[in-house]
TIRO-2110 file (N, C-alpha, C; in Angstrom, 1 decimal):
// TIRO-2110
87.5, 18.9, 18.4, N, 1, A
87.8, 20.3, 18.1, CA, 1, A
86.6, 21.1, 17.8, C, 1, A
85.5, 20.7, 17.0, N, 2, A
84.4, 21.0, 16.4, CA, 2, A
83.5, 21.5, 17.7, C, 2, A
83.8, 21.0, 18.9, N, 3, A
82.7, 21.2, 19.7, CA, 3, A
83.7, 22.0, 20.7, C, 3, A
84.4, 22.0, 20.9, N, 4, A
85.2, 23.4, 21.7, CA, 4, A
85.0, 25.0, 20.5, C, 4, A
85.2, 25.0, 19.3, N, 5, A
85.0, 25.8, 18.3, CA, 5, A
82.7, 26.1, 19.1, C, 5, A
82.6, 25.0, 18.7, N, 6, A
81.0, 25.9, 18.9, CA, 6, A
80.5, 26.3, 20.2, C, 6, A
81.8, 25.5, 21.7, N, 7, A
81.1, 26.0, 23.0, CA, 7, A
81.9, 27.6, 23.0, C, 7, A
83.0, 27.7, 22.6, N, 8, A
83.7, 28.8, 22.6, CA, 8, A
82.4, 30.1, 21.9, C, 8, A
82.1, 29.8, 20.9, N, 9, A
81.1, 30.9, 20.3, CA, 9, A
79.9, 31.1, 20.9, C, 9, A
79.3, 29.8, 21.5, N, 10, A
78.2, 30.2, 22.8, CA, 10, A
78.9, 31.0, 23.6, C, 10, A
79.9, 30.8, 23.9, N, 11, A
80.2, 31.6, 25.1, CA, 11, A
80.6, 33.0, 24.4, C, 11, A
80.6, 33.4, 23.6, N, 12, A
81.0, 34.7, 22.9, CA, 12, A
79.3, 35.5, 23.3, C, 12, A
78.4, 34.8, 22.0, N, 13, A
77.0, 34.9, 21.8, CA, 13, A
76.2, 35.6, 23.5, C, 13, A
76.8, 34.5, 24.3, N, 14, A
76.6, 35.3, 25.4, CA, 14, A
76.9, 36.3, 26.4, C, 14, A
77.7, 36.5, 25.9, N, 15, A
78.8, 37.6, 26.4, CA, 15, A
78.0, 39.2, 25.9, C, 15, A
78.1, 38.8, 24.8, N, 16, A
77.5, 40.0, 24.0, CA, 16, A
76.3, 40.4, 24.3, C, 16, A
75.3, 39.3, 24.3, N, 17, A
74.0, 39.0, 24.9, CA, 17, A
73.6, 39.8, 25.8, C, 17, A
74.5, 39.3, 27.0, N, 18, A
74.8, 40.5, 28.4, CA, 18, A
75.1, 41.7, 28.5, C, 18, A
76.3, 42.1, 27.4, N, 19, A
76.8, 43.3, 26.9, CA, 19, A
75.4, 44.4, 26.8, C, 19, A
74.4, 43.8, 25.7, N, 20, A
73.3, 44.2, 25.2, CA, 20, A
73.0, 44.3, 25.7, C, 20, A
72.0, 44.0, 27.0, N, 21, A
71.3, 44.4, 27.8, CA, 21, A
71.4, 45.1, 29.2, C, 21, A
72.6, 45.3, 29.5, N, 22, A
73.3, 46.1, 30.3, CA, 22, A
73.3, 47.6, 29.5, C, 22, A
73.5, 47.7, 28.7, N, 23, A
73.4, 48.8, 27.7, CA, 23, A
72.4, 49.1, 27.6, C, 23, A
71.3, 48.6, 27.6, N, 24, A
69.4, 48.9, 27.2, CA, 24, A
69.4, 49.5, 28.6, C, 24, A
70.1, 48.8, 30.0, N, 25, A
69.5, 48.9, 31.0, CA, 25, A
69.8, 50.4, 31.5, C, 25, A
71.9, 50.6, 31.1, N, 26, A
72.0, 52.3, 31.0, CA, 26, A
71.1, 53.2, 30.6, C, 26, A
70.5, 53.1, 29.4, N, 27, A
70.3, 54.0, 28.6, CA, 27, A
68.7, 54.4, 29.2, C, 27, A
68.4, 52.9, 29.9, N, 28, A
66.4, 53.2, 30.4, CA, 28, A
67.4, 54.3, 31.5, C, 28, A
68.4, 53.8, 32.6, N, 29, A
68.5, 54.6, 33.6, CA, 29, A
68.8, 56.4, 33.4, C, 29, A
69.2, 56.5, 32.1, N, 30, A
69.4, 57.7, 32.1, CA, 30, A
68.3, 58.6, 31.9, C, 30, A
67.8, 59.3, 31.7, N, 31, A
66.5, 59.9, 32.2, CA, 31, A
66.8, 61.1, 31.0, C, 31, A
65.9, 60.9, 29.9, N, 32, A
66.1, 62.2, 29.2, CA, 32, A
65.1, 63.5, 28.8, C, 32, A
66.0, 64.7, 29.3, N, 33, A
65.0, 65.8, 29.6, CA, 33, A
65.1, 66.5, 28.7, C, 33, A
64.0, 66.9, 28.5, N, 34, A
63.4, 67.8, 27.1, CA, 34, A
62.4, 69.4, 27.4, C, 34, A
63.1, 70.2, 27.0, N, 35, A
62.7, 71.5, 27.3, CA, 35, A
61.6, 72.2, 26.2, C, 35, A
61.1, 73.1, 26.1, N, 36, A
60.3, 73.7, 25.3, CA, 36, A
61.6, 75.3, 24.4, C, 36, A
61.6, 75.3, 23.6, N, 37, A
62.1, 76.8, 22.8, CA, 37, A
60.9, 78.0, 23.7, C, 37, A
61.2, 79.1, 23.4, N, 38, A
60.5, 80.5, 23.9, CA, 38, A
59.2, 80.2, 23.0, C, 38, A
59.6, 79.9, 21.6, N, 39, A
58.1, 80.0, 20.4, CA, 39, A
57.4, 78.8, 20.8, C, 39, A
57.9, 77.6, 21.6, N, 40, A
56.7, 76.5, 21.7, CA, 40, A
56.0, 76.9, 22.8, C, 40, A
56.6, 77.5, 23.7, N, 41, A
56.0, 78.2, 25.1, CA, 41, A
55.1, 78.9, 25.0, C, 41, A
55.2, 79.5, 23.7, N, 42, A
54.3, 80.5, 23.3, CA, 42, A
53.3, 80.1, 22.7, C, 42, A
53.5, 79.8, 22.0, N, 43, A
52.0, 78.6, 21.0, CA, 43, A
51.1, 78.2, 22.4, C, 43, A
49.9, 78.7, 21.9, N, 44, A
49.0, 78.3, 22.4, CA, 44, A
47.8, 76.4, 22.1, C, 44, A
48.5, 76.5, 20.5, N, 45, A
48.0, 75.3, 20.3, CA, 45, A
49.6, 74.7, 19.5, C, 45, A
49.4, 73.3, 19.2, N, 46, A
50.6, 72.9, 19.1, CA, 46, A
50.5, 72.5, 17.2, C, 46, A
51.3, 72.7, 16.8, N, 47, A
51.6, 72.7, 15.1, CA, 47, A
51.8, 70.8, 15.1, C, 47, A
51.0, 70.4, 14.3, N, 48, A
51.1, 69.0, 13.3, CA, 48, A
52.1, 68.9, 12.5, C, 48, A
53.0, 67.6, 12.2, N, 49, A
53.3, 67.3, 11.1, CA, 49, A
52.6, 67.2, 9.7, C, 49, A
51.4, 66.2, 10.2, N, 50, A
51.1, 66.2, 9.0, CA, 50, A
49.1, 66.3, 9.5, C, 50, A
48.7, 67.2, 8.1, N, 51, A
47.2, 68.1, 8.5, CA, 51, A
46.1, 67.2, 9.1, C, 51, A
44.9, 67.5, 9.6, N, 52, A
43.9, 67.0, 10.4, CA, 52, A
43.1, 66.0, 9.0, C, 52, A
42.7, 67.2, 7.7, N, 53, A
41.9, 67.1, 6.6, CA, 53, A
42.7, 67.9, 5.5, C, 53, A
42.6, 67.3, 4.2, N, 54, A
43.2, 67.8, 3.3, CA, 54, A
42.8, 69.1, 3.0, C, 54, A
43.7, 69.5, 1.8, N, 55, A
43.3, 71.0, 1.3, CA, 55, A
42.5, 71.3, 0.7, C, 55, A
41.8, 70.4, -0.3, N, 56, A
41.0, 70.3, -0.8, CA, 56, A
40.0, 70.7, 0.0, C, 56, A
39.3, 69.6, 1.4, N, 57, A
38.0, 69.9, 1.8, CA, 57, A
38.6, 71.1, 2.4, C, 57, A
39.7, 71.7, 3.5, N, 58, A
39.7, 72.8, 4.4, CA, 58, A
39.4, 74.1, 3.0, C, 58, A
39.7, 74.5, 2.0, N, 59, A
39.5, 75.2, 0.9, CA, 59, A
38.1, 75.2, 0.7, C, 59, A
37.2, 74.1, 0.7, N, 60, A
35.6, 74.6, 1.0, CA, 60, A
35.0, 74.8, 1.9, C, 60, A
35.5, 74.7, 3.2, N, 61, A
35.1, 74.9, 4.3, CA, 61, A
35.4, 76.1, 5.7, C, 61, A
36.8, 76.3, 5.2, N, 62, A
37.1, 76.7, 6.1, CA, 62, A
36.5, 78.6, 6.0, C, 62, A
36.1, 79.0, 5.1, N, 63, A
35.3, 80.0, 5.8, CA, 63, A
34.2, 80.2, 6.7, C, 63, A
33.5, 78.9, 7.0, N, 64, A
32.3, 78.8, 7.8, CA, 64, A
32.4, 78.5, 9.3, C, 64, A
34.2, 78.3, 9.3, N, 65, A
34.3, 78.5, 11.1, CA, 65, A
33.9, 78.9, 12.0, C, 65, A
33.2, 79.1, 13.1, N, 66, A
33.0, 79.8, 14.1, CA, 66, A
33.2, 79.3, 15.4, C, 66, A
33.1, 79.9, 16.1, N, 67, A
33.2, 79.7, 17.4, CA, 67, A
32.3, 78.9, 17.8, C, 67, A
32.0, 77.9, 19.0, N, 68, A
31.1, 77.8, 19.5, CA, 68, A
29.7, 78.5, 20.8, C, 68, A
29.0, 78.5, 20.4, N, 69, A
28.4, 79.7, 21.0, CA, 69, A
26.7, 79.0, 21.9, C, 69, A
26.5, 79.5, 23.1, N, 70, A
25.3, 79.4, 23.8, CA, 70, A
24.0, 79.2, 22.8, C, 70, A
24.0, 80.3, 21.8, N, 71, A
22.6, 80.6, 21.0, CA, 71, A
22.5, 79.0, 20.0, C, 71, A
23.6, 78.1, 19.6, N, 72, A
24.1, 77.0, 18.8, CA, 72, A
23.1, 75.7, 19.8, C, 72, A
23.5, 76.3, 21.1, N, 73, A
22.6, 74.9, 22.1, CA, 73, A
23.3, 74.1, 22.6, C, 73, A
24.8, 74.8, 23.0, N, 74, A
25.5, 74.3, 24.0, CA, 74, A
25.4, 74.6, 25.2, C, 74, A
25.2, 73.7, 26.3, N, 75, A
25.2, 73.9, 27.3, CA, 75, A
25.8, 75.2, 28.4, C, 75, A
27.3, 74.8, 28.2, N, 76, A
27.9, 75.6, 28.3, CA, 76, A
29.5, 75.6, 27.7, C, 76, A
29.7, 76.8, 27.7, N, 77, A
31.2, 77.2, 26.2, CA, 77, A
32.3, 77.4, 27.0, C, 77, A
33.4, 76.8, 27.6, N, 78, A
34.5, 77.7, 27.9, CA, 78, A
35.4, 77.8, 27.1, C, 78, A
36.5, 78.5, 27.3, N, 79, A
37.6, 78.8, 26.7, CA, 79, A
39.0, 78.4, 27.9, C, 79, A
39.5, 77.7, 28.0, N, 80, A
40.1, 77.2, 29.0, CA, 80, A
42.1, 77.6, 28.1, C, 80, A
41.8, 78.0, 27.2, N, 81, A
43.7, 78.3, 26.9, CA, 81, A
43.6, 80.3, 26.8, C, 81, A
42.3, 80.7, 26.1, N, 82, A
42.3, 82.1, 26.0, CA, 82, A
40.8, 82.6, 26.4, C, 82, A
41.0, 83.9, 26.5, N, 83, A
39.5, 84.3, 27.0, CA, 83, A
38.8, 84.5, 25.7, C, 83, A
37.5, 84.8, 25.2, N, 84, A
36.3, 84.9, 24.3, CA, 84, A
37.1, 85.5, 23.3, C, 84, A
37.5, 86.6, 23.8, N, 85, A
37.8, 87.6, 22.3, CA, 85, A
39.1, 87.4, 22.2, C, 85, A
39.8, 86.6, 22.7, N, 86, A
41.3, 86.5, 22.0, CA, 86, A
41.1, 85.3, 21.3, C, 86, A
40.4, 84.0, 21.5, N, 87, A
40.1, 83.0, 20.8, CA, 87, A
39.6, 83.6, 19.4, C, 87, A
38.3, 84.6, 19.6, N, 88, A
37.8, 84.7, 18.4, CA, 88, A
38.9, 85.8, 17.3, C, 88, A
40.1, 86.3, 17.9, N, 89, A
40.8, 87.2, 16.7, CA, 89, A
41.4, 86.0, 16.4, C, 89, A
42.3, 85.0, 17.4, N, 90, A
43.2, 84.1, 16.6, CA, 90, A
42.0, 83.4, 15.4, C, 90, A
41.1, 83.4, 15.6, N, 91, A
40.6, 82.1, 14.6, CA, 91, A
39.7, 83.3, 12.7, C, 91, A
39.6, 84.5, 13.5, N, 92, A
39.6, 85.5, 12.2, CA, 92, A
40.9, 85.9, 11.9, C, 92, A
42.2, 85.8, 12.1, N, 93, A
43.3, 85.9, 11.7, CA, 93, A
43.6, 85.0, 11.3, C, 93, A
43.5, 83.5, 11.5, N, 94, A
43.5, 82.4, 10.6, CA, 94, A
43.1, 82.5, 9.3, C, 94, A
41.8, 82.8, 9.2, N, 95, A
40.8, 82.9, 8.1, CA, 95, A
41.4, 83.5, 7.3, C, 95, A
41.6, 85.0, 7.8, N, 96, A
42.2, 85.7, 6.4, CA, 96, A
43.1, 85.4, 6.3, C, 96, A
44.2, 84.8, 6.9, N, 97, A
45.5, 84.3, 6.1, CA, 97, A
45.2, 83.3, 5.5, C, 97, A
44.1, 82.7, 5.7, N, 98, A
44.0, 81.2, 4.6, CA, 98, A
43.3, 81.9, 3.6, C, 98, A
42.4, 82.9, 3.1, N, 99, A
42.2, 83.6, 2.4, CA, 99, A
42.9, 84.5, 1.8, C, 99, A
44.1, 84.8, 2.0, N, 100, A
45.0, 85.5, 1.3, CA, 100, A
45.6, 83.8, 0.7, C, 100, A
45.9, 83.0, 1.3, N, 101, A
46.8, 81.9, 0.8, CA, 101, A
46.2, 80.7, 0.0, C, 101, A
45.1, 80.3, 0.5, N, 102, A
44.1, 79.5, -0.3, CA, 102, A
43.7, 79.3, -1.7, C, 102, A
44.1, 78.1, -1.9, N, 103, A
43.2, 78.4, -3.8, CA, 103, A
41.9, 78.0, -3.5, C, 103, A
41.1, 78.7, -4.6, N, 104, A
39.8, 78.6, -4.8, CA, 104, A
39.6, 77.6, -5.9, C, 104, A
39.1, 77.0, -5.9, N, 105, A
38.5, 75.7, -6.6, CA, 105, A
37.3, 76.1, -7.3, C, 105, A
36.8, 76.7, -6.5, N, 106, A
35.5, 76.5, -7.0, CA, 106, A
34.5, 77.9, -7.6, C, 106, A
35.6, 78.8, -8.1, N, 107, A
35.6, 79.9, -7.8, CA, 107, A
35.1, 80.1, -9.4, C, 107, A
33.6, 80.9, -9.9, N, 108, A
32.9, 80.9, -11.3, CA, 108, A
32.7, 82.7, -11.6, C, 108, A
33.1, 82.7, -12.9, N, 109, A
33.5, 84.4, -13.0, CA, 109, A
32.1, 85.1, -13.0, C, 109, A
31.7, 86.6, -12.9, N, 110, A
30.7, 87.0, -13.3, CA, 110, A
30.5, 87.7, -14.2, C, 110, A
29.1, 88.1, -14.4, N, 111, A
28.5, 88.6, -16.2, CA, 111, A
29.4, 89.5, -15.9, C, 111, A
29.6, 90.6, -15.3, N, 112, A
30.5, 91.6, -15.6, CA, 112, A
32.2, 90.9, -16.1, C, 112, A
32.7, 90.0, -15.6, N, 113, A
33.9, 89.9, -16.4, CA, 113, A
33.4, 88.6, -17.8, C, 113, A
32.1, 88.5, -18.1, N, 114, A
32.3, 87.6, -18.9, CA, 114, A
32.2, 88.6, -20.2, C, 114, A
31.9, 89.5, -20.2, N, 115, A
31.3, 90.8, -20.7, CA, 115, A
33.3, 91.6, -21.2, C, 115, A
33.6, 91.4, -20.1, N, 116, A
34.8, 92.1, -20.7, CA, 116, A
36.2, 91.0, -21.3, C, 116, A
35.5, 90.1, -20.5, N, 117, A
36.5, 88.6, -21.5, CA, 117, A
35.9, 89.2, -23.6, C, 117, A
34.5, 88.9, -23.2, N, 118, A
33.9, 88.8, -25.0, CA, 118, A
35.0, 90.2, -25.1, C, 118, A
34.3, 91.6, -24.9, N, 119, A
35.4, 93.0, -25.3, CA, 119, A
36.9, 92.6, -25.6, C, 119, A
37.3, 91.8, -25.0, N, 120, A
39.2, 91.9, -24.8, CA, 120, A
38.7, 90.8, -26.0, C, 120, A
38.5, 89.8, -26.3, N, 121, A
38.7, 89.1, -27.6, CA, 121, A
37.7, 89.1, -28.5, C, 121, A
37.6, 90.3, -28.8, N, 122, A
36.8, 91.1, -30.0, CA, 122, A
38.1, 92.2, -30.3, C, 122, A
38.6, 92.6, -29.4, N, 123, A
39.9, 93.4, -29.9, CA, 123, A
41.1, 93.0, -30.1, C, 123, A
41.1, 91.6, -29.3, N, 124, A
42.4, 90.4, -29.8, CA, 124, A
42.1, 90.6, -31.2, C, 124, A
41.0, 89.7, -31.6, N, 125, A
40.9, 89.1, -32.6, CA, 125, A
41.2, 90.8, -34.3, C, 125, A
40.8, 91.7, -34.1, N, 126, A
41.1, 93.3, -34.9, CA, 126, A
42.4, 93.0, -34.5, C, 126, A
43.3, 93.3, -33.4, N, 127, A
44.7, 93.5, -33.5, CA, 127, A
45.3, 92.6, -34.5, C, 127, A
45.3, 91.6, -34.3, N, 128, A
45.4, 89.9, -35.5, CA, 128, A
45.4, 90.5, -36.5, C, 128, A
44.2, 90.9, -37.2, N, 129, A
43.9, 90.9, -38.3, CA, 129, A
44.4, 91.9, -38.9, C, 129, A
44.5, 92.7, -38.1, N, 130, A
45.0, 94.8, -38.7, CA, 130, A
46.7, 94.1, -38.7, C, 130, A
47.6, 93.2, -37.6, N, 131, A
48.6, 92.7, -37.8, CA, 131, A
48.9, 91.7, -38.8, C, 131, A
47.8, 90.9, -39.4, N, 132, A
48.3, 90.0, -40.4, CA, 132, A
48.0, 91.0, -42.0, C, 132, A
47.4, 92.1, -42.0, N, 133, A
46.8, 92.8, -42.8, CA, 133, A
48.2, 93.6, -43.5, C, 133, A
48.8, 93.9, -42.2, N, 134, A
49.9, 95.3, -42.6, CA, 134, A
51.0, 93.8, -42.8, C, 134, A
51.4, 92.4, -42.4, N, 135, A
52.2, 91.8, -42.7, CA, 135, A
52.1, 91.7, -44.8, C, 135, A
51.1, 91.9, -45.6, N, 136, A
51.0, 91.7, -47.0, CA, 136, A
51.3, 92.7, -47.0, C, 136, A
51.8, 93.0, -48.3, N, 137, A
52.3, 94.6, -49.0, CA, 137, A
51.2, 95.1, -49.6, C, 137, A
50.2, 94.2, -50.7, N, 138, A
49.0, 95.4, -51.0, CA, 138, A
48.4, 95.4, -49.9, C, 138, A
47.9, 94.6, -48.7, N, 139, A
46.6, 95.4, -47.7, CA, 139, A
47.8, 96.4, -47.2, C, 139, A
49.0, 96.5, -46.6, N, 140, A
49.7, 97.4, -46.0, CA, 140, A
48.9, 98.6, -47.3, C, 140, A
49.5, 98.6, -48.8, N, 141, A
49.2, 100.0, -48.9, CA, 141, A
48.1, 100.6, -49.1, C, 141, A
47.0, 100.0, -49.0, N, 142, A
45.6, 100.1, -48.7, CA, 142, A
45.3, 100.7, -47.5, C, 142, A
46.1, 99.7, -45.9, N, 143, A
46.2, 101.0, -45.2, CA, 143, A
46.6, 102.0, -45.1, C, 143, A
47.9, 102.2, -45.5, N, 144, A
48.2, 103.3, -45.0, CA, 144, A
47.6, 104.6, -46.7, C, 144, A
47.1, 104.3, -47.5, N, 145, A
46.4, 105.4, -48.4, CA, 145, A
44.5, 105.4, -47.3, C, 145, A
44.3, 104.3, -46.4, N, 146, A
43.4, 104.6, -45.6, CA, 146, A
43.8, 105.5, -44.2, C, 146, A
44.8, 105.5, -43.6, N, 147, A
45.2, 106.7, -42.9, CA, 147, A
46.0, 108.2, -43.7, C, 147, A
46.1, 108.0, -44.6, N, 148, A
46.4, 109.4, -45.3, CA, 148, A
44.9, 110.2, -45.6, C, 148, A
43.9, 109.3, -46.3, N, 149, A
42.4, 109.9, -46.5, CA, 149, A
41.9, 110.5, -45.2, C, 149, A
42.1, 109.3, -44.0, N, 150, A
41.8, 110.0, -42.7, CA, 150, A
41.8, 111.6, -42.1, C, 150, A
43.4, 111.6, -42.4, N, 151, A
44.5, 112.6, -41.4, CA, 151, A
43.7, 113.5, -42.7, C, 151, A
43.6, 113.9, -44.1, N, 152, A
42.7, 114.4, -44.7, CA, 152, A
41.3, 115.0, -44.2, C, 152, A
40.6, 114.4, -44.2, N, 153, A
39.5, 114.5, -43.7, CA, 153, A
39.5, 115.7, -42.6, C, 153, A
40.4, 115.0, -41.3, N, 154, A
40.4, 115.5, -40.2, CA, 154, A
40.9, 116.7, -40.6, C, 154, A
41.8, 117.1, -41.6, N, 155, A
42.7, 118.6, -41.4, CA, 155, A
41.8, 119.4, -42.1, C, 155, A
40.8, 118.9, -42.8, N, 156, A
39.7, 120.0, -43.5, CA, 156, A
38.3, 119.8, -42.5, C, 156, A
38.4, 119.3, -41.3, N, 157, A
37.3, 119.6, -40.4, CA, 157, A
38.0, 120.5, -39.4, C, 157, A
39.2, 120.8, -39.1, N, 158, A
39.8, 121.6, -38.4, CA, 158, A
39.9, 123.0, -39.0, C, 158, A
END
């Protein structure tokens, strides 16, 4: 009985076997066709999943793009998807969008804002102090008998 049980399941094993590859053989014969959308038609170059070089290096570099050019010591340059000047707006309209979008890494402030960093916390630091001052009751009445002397002052120079 043991060996009718296991020719019976060969003969299953193969069945299916055949099943399988009659199937593989449909699916090669079917032939599948693949069209482009209006926007890929359009695209001149084709969008990546995933980038050429990270963000990091394109963030230091990528302002120094240029075209390739004769004066560089190329033989010769063509443009075989756009002509001269349509290549060079797509690749300066790149730029500034990666320059509106781009972080700067490496980016060090100048004496003029270091100048007005010191100013803004030199008057942090008075606001603080004029606010922890008026938070006590005697410096509060110290101030304000120092704005009453003031407004004094002022109404006998007027």
């Amino acid at each position: 009985k043991r060996k009718r049980d296991g020719e019976e399941d060969a003969a299953k094993e193969e069945e299916t076997k055949e099943e399988e590859e009659e199937a593989k053989e449909e699916t090669k014969s079917e032939e599948i066709v693949v069209e482009l959308t209006d926007e890929e038609k359009a695209l001149s170059y084709r969008k990546l999943s995933s980038p050429d070089i990270t963000d990091s290096v394109l963030a230091k570099s990528y302002a120094g793009f240029t075209l390739p050019s004769k004066e560089e010591g190329f033989d010769d340059v063509s443009f075989h998807w756009q002509p001269e000047g349509e290549a060079a707006k797509v690749l300066k309209d790149w730029i500034l969008a990666k320059k509106l979008t781009q972080r700067v890494e490496d980016l060090k402030p100048g004496d003029s804002f270091k100048e007005a960093w010191t100013k803004w916390q030199k008057s942090l630091q008075e606001w603080r102090k004029l606010a922890s001052d008026w938070k006590d009751p005697n410096k509060r009445k110290a101030l304000l008998a120092k704005r009453a002397e003031a407004k004094k002052k002022e109404a006998e120079e007027k």
